[in-house]
N, CA and C atoms as an extended XYZ file, in Angstrom:
282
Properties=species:S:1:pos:R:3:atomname:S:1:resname:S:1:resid:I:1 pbc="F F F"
N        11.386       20.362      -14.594 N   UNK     1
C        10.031       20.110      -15.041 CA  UNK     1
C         9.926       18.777      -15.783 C   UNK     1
N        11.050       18.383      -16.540 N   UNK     2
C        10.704       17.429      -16.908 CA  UNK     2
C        10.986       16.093      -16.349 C   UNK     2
N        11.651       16.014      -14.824 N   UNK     3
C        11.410       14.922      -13.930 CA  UNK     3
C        10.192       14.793      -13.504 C   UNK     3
N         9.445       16.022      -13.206 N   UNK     4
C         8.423       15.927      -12.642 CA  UNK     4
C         7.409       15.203      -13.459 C   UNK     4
N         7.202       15.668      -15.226 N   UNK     5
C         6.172       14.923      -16.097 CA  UNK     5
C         6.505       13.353      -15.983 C   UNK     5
N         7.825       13.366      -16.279 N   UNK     6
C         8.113       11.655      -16.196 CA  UNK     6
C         7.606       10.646      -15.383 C   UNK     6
N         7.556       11.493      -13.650 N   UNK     7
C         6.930       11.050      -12.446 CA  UNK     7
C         5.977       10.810      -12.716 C   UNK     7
N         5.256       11.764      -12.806 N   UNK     8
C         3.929       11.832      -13.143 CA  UNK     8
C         3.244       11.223      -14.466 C   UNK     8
N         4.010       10.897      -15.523 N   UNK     9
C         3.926        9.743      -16.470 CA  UNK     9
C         3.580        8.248      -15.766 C   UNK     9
N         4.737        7.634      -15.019 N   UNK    10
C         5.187        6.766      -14.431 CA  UNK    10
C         3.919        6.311      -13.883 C   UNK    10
N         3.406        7.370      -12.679 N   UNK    11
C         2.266        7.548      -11.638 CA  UNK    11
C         1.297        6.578      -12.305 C   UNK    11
N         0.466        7.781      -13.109 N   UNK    12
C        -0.687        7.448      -13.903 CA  UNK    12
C        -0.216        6.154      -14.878 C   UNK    12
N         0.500        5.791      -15.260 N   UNK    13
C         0.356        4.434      -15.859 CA  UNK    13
C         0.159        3.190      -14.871 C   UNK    13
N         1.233        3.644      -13.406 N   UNK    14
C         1.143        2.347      -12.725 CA  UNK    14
C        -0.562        2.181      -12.363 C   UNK    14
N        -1.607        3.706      -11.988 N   UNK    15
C        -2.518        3.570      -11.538 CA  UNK    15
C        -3.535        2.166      -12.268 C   UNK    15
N        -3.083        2.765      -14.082 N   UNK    16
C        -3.979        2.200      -15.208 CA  UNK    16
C        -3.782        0.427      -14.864 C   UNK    16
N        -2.334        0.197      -15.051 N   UNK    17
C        -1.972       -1.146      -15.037 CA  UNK    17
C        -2.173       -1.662      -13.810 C   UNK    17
N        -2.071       -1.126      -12.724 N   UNK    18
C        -2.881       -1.652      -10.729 CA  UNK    18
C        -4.468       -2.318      -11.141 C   UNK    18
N        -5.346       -1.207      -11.569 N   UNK    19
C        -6.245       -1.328      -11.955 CA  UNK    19
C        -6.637       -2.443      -12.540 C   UNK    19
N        -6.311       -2.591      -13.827 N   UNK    20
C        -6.253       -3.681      -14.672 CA  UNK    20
C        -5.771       -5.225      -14.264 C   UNK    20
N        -4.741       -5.052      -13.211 N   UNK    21
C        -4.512       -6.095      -12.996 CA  UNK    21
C        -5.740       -6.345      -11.328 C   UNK    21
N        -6.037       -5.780      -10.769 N   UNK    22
C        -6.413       -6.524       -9.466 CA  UNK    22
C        -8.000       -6.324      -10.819 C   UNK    22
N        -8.848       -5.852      -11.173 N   UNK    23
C       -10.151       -6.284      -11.781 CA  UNK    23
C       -10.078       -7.683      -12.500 C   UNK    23
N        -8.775       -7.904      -12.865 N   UNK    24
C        -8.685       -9.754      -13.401 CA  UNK    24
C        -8.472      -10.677      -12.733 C   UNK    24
N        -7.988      -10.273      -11.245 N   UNK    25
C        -7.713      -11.735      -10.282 CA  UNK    25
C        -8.679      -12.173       -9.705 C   UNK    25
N        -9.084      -13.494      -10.051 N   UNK    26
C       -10.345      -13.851       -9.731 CA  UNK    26
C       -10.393      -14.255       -7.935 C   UNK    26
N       -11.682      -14.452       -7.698 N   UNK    27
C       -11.631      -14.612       -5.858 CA  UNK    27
C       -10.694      -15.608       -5.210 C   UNK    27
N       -10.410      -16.576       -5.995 N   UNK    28
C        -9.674      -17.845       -5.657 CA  UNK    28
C        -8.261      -17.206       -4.889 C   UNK    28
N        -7.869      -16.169       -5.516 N   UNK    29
C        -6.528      -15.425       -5.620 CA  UNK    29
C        -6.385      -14.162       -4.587 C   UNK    29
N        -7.573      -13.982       -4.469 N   UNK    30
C        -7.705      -12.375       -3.636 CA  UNK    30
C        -6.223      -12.078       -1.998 C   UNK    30
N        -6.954      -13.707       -1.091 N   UNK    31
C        -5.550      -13.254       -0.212 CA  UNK    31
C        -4.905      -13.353       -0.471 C   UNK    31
N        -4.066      -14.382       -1.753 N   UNK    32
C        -2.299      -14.319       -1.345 CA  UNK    32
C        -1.919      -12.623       -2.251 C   UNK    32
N        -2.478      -12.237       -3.099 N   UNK    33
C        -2.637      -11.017       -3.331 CA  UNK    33
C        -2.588      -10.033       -2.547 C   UNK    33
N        -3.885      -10.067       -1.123 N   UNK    34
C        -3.414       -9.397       -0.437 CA  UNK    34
C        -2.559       -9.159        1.080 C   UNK    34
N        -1.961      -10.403        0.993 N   UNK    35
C        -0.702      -10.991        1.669 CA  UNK    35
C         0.260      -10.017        0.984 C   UNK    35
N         0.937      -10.133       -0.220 N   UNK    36
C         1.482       -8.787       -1.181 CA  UNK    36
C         1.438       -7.546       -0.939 C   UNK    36
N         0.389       -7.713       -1.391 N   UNK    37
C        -0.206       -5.880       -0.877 CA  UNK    37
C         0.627       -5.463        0.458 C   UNK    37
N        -0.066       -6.506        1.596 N   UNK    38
C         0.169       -5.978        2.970 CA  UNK    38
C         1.541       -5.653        3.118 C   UNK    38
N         2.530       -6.577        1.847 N   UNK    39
C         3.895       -6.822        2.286 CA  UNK    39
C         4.753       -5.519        1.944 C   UNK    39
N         4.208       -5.384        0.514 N   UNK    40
C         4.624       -3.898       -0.039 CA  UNK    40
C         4.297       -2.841        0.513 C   UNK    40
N         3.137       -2.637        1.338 N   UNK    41
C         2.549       -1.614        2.017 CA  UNK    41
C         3.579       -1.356        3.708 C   UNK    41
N         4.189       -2.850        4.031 N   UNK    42
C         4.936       -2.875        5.240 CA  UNK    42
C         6.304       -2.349        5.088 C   UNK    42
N         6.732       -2.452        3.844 N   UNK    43
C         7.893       -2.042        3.081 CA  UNK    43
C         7.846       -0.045        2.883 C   UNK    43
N         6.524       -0.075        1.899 N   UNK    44
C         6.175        1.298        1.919 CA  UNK    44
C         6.031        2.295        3.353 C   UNK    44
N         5.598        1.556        4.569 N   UNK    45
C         5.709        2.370        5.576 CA  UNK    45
C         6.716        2.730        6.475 C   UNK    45
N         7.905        1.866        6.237 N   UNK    46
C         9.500        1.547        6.848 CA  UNK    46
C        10.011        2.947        5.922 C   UNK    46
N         9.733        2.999        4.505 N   UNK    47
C        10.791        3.956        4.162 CA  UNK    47
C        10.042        5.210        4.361 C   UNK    47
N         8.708        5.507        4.515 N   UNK    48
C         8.225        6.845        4.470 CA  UNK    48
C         8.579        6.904        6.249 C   UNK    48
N         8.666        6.479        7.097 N   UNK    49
C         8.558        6.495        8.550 CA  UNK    49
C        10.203        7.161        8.630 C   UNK    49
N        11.614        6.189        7.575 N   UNK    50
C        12.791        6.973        7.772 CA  UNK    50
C        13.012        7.938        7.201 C   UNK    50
N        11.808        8.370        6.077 N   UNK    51
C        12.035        9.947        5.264 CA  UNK    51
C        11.448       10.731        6.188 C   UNK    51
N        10.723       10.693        6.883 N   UNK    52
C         9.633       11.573        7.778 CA  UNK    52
C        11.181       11.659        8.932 C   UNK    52
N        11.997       11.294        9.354 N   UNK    53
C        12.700       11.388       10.678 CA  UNK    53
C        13.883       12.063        9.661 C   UNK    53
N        13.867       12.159        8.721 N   UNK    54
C        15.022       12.896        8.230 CA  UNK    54
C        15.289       14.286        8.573 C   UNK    54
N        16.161       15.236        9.212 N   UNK    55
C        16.134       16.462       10.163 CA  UNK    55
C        16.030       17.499        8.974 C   UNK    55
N        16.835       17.147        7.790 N   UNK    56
C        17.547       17.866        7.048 CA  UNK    56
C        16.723       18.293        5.204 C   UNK    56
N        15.232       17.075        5.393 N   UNK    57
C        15.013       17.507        4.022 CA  UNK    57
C        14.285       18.248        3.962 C   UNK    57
N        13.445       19.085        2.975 N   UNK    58
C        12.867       19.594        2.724 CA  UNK    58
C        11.246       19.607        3.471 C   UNK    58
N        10.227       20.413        3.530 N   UNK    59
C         9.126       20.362        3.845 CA  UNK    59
C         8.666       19.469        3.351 C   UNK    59
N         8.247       19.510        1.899 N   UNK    60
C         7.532       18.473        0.582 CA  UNK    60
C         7.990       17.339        1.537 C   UNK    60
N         8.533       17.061        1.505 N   UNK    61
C         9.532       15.382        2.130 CA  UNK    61
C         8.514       14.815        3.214 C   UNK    61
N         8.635       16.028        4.103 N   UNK    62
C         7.996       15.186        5.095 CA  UNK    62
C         6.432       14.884        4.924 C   UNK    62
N         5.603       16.089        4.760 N   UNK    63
C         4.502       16.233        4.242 CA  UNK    63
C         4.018       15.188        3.335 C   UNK    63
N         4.610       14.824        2.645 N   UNK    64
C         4.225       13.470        1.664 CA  UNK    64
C         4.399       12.163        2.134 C   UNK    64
N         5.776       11.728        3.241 N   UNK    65
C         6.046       11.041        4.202 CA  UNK    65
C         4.930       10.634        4.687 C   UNK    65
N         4.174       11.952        5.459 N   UNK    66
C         3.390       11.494        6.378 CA  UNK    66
C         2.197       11.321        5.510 C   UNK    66
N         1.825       11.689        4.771 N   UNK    67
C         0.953       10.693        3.393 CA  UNK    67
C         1.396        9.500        3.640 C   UNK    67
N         2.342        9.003        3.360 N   UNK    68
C         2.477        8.147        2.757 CA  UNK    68
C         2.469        6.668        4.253 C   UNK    68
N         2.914        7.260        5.240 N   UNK    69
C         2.592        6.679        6.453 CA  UNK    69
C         1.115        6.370        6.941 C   UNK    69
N         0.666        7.224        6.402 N   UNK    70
C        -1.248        7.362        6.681 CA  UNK    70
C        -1.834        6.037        5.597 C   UNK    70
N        -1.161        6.090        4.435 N   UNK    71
C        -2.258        5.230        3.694 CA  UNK    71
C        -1.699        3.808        3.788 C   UNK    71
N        -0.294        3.776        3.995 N   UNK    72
C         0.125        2.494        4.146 CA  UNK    72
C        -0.184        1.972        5.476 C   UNK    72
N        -0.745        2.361        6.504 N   UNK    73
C        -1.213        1.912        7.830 CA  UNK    73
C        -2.012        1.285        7.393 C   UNK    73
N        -3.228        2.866        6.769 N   UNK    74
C        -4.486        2.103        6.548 CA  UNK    74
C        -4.851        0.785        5.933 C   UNK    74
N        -4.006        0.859        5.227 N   UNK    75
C        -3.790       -0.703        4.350 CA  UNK    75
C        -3.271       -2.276        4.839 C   UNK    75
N        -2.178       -2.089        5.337 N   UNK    76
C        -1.494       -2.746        6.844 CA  UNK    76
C        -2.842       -3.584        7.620 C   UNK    76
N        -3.399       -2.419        8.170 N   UNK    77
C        -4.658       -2.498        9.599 CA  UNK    77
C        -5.787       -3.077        8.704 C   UNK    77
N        -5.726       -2.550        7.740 N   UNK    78
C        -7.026       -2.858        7.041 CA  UNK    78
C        -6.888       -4.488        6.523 C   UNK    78
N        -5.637       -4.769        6.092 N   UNK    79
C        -5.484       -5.571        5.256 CA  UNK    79
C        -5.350       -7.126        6.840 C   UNK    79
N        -4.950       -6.938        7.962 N   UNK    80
C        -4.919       -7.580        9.116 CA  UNK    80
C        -6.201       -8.096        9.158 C   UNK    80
N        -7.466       -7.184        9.202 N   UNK    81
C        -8.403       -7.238        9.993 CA  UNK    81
C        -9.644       -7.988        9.070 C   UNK    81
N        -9.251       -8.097        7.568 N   UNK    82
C        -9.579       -8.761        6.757 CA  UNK    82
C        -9.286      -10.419        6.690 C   UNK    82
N        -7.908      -10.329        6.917 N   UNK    83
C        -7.639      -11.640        7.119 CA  UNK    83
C        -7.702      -12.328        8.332 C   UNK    83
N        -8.175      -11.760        9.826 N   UNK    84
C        -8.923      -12.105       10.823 CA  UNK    84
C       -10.467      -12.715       10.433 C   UNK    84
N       -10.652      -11.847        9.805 N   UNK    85
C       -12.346      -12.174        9.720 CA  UNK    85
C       -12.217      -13.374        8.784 C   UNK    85
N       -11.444      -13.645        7.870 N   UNK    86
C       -11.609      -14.702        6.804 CA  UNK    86
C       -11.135      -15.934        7.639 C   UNK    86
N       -10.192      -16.075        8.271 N   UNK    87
C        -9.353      -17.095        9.363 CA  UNK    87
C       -10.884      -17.395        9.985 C   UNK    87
N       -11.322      -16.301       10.731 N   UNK    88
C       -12.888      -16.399       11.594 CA  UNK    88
C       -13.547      -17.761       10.913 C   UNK    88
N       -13.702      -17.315        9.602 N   UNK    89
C       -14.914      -18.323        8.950 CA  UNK    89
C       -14.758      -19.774        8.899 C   UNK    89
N       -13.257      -20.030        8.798 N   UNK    90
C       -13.166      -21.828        8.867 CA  UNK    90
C       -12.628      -22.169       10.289 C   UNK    90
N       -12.963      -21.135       11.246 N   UNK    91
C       -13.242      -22.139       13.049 CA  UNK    91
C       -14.642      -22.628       13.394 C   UNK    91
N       -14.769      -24.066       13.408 N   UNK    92
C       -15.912      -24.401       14.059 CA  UNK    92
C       -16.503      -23.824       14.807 C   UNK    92
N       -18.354      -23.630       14.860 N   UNK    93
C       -19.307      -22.838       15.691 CA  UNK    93
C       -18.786      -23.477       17.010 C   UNK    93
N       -18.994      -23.079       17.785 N   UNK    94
C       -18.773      -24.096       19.319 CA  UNK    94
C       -19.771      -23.400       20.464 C   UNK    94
């Protein structure tokens, strides 16, 4: 029980300090920020993709895995299709 509070300590602070920090980066900063993001999120989906193929762990394991595969896509795809559209804006009309 008390790994679990610690986790869950850990959790909720990183949420507070995430928070805090992306509401202060001003627009100038936003992509290489979310260049980051995308990078940690590409990182985050490599290890939940080899916990999810693991034969041997637990249910919880995978189940959260595949959480964790779901939101880091979304982020990935999301975070691509953002920086398409921004690339979009400085090609000449033609």
């Amino acid at each position: 029980m008390t790994g679990f509070v610690g986790a869950l300590t850990v959790f909720v602070l990183a949420i507070f300090v995430g928070f805090e920090i992306i509401t202060k980066v001003p627009p100038t900063l936003h992509t290489p920020l979310m260049s980051g993001s995308n990078a940690l999120s590409g990182i985050t989906l490599i290890g939940a993709l080899i916990l999810a193929g693991q034969p041997d762990a637990p249910e919880l394991t995978h189940i959260l895995a595949g959480v964790a595969v779901t939101f880091a896509t979304i982020n990935v795809v999301g975070g691509f299709l953002v920086t398409h559209r921004m690339l979009g804006m400085f090609r000449k009309k033609g």
